[in-house]
Structure formats: C-alpha cells, structure tokens
C-alpha positions in Angstrom: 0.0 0.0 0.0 1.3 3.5 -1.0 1.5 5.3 2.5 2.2 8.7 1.1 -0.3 8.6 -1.8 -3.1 7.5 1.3 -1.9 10.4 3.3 -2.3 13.2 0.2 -6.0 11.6 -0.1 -6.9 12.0 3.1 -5.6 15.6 3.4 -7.9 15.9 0.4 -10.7 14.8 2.2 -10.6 16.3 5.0 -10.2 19.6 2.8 -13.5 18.7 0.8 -15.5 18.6 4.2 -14.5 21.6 5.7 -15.1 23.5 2.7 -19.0 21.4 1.6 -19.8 21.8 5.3 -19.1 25.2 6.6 -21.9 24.6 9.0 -20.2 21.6 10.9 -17.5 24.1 11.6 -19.6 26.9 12.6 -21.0 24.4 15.2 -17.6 22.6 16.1 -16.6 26.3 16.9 -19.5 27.4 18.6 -19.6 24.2 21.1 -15.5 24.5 21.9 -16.4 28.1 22.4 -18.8 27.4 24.5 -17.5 24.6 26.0 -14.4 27.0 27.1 -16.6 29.5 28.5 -18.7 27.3 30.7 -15.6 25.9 32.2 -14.6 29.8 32.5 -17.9 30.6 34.6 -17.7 27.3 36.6 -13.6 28.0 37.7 -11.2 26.1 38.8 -12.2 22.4 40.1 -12.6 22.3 43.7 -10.1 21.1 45.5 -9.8 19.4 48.5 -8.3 22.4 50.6 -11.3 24.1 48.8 -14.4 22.3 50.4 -12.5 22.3 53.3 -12.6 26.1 53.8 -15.8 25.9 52.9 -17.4 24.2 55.4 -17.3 26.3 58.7 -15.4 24.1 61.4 -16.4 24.5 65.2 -13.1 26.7 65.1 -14.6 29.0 63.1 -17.7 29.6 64.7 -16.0 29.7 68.4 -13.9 32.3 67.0 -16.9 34.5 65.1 -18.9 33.9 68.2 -15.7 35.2 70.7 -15.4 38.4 68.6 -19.5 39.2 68.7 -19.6 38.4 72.7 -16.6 40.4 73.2 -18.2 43.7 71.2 -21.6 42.4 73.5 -19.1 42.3 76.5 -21.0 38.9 77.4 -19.2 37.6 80.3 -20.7 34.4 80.4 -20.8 33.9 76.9 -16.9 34.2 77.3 -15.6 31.9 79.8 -17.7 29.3 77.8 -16.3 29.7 74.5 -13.1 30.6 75.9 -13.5 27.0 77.8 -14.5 25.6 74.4 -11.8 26.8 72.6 -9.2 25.8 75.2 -10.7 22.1 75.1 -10.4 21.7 70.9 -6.6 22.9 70.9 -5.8 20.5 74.0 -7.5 17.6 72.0 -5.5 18.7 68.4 -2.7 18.7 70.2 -3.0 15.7 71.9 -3.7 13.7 68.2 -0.3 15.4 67.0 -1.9 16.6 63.8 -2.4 20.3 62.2 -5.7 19.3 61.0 -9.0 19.8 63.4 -10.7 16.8 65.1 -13.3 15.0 63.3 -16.6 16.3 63.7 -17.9 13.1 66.3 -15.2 13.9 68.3 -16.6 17.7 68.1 -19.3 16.8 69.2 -18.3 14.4 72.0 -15.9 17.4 73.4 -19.0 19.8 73.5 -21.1 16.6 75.4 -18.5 16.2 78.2 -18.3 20.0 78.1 -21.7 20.0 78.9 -22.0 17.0 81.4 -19.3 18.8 83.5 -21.3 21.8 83.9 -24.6 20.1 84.5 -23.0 18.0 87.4 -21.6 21.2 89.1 -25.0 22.9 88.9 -26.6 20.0 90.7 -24.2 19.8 93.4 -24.5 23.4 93.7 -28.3 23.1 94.2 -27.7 20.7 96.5 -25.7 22.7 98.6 -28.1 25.9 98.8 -25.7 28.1 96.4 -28.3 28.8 93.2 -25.8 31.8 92.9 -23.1 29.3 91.6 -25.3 26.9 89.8 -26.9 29.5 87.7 -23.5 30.7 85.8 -22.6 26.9 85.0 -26.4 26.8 83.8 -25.7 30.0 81.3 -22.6 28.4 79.9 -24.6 25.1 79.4 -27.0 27.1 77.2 -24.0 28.6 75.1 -22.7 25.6 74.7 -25.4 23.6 73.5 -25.9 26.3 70.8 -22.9 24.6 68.9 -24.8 21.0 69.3 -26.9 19.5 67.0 -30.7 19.7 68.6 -30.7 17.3 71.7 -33.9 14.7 71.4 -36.1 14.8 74.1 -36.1 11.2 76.2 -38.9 9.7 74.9 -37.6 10.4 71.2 -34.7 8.4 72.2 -36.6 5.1 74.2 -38.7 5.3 70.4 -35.1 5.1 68.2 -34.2 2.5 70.6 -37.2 0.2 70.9 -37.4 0.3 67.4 -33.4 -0.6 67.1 -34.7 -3.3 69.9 -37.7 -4.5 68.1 -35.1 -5.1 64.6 -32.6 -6.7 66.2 -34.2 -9.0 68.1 -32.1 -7.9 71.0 -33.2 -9.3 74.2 -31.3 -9.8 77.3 -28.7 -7.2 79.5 -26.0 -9.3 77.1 -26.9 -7.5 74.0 -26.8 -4.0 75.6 -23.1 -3.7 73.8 -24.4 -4.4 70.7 -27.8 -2.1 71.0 -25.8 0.7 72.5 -23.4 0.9 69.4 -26.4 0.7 66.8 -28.0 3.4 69.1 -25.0 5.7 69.4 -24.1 5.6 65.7 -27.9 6.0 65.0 -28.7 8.9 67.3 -25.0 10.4 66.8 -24.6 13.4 68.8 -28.9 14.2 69.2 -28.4 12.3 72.9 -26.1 12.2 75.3 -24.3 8.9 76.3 -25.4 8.0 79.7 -28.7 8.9 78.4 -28.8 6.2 75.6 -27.3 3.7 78.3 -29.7 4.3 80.9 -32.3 3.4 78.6 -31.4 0.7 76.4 -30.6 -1.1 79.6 -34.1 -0.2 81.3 -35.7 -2.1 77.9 -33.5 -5.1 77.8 -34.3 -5.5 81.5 
C-alpha cells in the first residue's frame, strides 16, 4: 500500500468537508467556544483544601462567636467559648496533627463540656448556692448552641425500641451491641449516659 499517496488523499478529504460543510465548523466552533466559556464561569475544580474552607469548622464559629460576645461584653458567653476553645486545641494537640478533630469527636468534646457543667449545677443546688449553679447553667445554654438539637427522652426510648424491636435484641448481654447501633444511629442528638440508661431499662 502507497502510505504517502493514502496520506495526500486524506488531506484531500478532510479539505473537501471543511469547505461542503461550513456549517459543521460553525457548530464545532461554537460548542468549543462554548465549552471554554462554561468551564470559565464554573472555575477552577474544587479542591480538597477548597471544600475544606468551605465548610465552617467548630473553630470558626468559636472564634466568630468570641469576637461578637466580646463587642456584647458577654461575660458568660466568654468563659464558655473561651472553655470551648481551650478544650479543641488541648485535643489537636493531643492527636499530633495540624488538622481539626473530626466532627464526632466535636461533638463528644462539646457533650462532656456539657456533662461537667450540669454536674456542678446540681451539686451546687444541693448545697443551697443557686448563685453558683446558675452561671454553669448560662454556659450550658451557650454551649449547647454549637450542638446539634438534643432529642427529648422519649424520642430516644422510640429510636431505641425500634433498634430493639429489629434486632431481636433481648437480654442485659446485647446492651453492647444495641448501644453501638444506638449511638451511631442517634450520633450526637443524645447524650451517652442517656442512651445507656435506657437501652438497659428495655433489655431489663
């Protein structure tokens, strides 16, 4: 086969059709135009540094929120973000990374944050001293602001019956196995001695 006399006829062609079908070109043009354009508008792709920043870590907000109590001069508003703040650096540093703490362990931080407070402000009720328990009160209200909405009990005993009812759990030796399914399920909408104290009241 003559390679070179191939090659001159398929110039040929390929000449023919561009200059019979001036209307495929006006087209091919118009879609790579337009296909440059749209990639134009839509930017670079997203990295993932990008969706990072985009979301808004707890950092964030703690810090927006220290900056508006500060202007506010909220006192109690800033011990507890303060307190907040103090408790995600301790835990990043204690994990060794430059990154921020995944968002369960967030949310377990802002829990025991929580639980702390609530025990003080019993024992201070118990004692007669409502003028200590009411601060650690305040600061339980601030903090719970960066929680996802806490389900009442009953909403909790439902998720759980039903994880009950599924399982076929019975028996105080599957509470290990209905308290995972019920933690992961629930996530951080309940506390965890909440979750305990009733799976084990309906497996008992």
């Amino acid at each position: 086969m003559n390679f070179g006399l191939f090659f001159l006829s398929s110039r040929a062609v390929l000449k023919v059709f561009w200059a019979t079908f001036p209307a495929v070109r006006s087209i091919f043009s118009f879609f790579c135009k337009n296909k440059k354009d749209a990639a134009a508008i839509r930017g670079p792709k997203p990295t993932h540094n990008n969706l990072i920043q985009n979301k808004m870590g707890l950092q964030t907000q703690i810090m927006d929120s220290l900056k508006e109590a500060m202007k506010a001069k909220d006192t109690v508003a800033l011990e507890s973000l303060r307190s907040i703040k103090s408790e995600l650096l301790l835990a990043q540093t204690a994990t060794g990374s430059k990154e921020e703490i995944s968002e369960d362990e967030e949310i377990k931080l802002l829990q025991r944050l929580v639980k702390t407070r609530k025990e003080s402000a019993r024992i201070f009720t118990e004692q007669n001293r409502p003028d200590l328990a009411e601060p650690e009160l305040a600061q339980i209200a601030v903090i719970e602001k960066f929680l996802p909405a806490q389900l009442s009990e009953a909403e909790v005993e439902a998720v759980i019956a039903k994880i009950i009812a599924e399982t076929g759990a019975s028996g105080i030796a599957s509470m290990g196995k209905v308290m995972g399914l019920a933690s992961a399920q629930l996530g951080g909408t309940a506390e965890g001695k909440t979750i305990s104290t009733i799976v084990k009241k309906l497996l008992t």
